[in-house]
Structures are given as structure tokens and as C-alpha cells.
N, C-alpha and C positions, 0 to 999 in steps of 0.2 A: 368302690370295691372294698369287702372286708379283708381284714388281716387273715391269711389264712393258717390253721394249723397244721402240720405236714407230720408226718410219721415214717421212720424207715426200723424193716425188720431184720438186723443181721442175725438172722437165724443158724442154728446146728443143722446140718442135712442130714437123713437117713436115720432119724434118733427114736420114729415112732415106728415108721414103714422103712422095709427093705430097698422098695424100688418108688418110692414117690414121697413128697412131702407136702398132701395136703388138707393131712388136720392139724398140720400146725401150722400153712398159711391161713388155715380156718380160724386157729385161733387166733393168730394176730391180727386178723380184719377186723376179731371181735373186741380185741384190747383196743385197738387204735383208735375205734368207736367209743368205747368207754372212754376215750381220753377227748372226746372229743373234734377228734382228727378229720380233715376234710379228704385226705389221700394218704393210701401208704405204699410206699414200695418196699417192695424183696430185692434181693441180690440176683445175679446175673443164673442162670441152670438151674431154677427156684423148683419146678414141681415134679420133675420125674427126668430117670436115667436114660430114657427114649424121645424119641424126637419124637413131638406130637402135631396135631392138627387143630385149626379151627374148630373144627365139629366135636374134637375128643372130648368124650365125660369129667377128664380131669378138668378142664377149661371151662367146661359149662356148671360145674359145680363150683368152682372160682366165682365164675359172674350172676349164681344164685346167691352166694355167699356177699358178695355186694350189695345186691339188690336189699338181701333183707337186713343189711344194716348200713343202706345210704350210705356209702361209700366209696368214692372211685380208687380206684389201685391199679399199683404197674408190677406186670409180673412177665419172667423174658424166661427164653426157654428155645431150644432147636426146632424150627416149627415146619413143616414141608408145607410150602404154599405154591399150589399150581404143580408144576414138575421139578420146583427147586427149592431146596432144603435154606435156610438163613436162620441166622442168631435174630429174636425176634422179640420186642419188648411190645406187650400189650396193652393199650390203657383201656380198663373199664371202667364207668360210668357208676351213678345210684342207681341206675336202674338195671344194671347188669347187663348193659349195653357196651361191646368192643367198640370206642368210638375213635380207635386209633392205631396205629403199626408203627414201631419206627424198624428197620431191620440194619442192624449194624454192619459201617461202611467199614471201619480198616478192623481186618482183622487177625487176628495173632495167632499162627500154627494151628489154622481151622482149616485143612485144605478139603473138607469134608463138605464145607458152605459156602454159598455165592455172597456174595457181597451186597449188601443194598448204595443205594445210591440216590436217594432223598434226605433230603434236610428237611422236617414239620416241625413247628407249633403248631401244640392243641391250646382251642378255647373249652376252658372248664367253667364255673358257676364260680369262681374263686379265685382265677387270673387265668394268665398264659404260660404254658410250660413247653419244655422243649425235654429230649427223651436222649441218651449217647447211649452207649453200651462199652463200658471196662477201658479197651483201650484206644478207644474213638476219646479218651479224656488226652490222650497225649499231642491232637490236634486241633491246634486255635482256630483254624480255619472253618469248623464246624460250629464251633460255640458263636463267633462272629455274626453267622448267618443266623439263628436264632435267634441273636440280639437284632439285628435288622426287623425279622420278623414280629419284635415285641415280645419276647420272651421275657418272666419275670424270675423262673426258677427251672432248672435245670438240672434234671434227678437223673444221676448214672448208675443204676444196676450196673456189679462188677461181680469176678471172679478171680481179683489181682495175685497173681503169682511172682516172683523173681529169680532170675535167673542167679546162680550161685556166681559165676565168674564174674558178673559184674560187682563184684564187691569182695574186697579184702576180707573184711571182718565185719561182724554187726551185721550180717546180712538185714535184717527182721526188720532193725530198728535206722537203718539207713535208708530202705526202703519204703518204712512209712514217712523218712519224712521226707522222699521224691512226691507222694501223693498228694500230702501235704502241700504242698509248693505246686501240683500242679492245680488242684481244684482251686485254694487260695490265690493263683496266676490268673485263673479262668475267671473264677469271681469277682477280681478286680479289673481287669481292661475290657469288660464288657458291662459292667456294675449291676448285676445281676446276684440272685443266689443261686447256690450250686449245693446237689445234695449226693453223697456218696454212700454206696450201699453193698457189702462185701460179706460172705457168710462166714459164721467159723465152721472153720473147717481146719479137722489133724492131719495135715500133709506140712512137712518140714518148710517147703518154698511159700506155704500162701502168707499171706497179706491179710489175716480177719483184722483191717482198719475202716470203720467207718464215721464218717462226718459229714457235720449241714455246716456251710459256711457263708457267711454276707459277704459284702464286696470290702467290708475292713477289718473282720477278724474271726478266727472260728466259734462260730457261737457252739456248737456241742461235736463231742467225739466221742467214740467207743473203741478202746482195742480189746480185742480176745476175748468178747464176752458176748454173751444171747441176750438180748435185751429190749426191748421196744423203747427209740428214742422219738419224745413228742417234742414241736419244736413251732411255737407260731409264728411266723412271717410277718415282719413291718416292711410291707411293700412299698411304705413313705419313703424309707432309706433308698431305694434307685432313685426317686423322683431328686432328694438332697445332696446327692453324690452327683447326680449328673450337673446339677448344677451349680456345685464346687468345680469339676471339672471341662467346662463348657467351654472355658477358653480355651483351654492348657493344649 
């Protein structure tokens, strides 16, 4: 299995179109590819202010957008499937094929959305990934089972906000480093990578922190900026962590 190189796009929302952003998920499929990228994801509410469908044009123009630069990507969004609405991360494929769903289990002042209630790895052409959503990152018990499953990297689309009363002072900057400490938590007692992905966005409460982190240190971060971060994967490090840690 190669080393794979991973990309995430904490993107601006709403900075080209009023109600959608998808020529600039256009354009970072097309950067990410320039870099070489085997996957990229977006943050959590990534392509329009409407709750969309499988069949919608935005979506299918997303998974032409793959196809013509061999690329799979994870894009989440409020999705109606069947009779019920779910926070909904999609992975497409190179060929512009949906080869996956994960619909996020706990979720936070959405009483709008069902809940899902599966745990998947996807097999990709590059390893195995596992898919959370925002604040499915604050339970181990989800990351665990993915590691069961062989999970090699685990990319969380988020929309991370903070509540003001939980903090004195420093809201911003106390808050990123709870995230810190969760994905770095996560990445290590399952020895796994863990990749965090959060937009800027100008509301006082958010969170635009993003990071790829290994199971012994944060290899790249972004705060407060638009940026496409490229990041290649040495998937040897689970195999050498695990077995530093095989007795313990």
C-alpha cells in the first residue's frame, strides 16, 4: 500500500455564491489534484444553505468534478434520504462514484435531524478510512470501532462552535486547544491518523481550527485562514506504534 497524500479544504463559505459553494469546492478538487492529492475533504455544511438530495445537481456536479480529476473527496451536508433528513458525509470516488455514507450519530442542537446509527470503513485504492462528523469527535467509542475495522485515517468534517459560558476568558484560543487534545487523544489510543476539517467562517463562537494529526504529534494546522493543506501519509507509523505498544 502507498503512502497516501491527503488534502483538506477549510474553506470561506458564501464568498463566491449567495446560496452555495460550489465553485470553490470546484476549485479545491482542482488544487488538491495539482498537488497530487489522492482525497480531499471539506468541512462539515460544505455546499449549499438547503438541505439537499442524492439526485441534486449540486451533488452530481461535485461527482463530475471528481471524475475528471481522479479524485475521491468527502463533502457532508443536510441530506433528506428516504423520509428522513441526517447530517450526511459523502465519499466519492475517481470515477465520480458515491461509494459511501456515513450520517452522523451524536448530534449537537440539530433537532431538525435523525440521527444515524452505523459505524463504516471505506476501502479506497489508497487504505482505509473511517468518516465522524464535528462532534461525533468528542466520542471514543466511535473512533475504537473503526480501529477494529482497520481503519488507517479518520477525516472529521466539522462546523466547531463554542459555547461562551464554558469559558472565562480566551474563549477562541481555549477552545482550540480542547480540539487539540481531542483529535491528538483520538489519534493516539487507537494509533491511527486523524484529519480535522472546519471552515472560516465570521461568526464570534466558531472554531476555524484545522489539523492532520499522527498518532505522536501534529504534523500540520491551520487557524483562521483559506487554505488548501497537502499532507502525505506514512502509514508504516501504525504498523511501528503498534508495535512499540503491544504489550503495554
Amino acid at each position: 500500500m502507498k503512502n497516501p497524500i491527503i488534502a483538506l479544504a477549510p474553506i470561506r463559505y458564501f464568498d463566491i455564491s449567495k446560496e452555495d459553494n460550489l465553485e470553490k469546492v470546484k476549485k479545491y478538487i482542482n488544487l488538491a489534484k495539482k498537488s497530487k492529492a489522492d482525497i480531499i475533504c471539506f468541512p462539515e455544511s460544505t455546499l449549499h444553505k438547503k438541505t439537499l438530495h442524492l439526485e441534486h445537481k449540486i451533488i452530481k456536479e461535485v461527482c463530475e468534478e471528481c471524475k475528471k480529476n481522479s479524485i475521491w473527496c468527502i463533502v457532508t451536508e443536510d441530506m433528506k434520504i428516504g423520509n428522513k433528513f441526517y447530517n450526511t458525509s459523502l465519499l466519492i470516488n475517481r470515477k465520480g462514484e458515491i461509494k459511501g455514507k456515513y450520517k452522523k450519530i451524536h448530534l449537537y442542537d440539530e433537532e431538525h435531524l435523525s440521527k444515524g446509527n452505523k459505524v463504516e470503513v471505506f476501502k479506497t485504492d489508497f487504505g482505509k478510512i473511517g468518516i465522524v462528523v464535528c462532534w461525533d469527535l468528542a466520542f471514543p467509542a466511535l473512533f475504537k470501532k473503526m480501529k477494529r475495522a482497520g481503519a488507517q485515517i479518520v477525516f472529521c468534517p466539522s462546523y466547531w462552535c463554542y459555547e461562551e459560558k464554558a469559558h472565562d476568558k480566551e474563549h477562541k484560543q481555549r477552545e482550540i486547544q480542547i480540539l487539540k487534545s481531542l483529535i491528538s487523544a483520538r489519534a493516539f489510543e487507537n494509533l491511527f491518523f486523524v484529519a480535522l476539517c472546519n471552515p472560516l467562517v465570521d461568526r464570534k463562537d466558531m472554531v476555524s481550527y484545522s489539523a492532520i494529526v499522527s498518532p505522536h504529534h501534529i504534523l500540520q494546522e491551520s487557524v483562521d485562514s483559506e487554505k488548501i493543506m497537502i499532507q502525505k501519509i506514512e502509514l508504516s507509523e501504525i504498523e511501528r506504534a503498534e508495535r512499540i505498544y503491544k504489550n503495554v
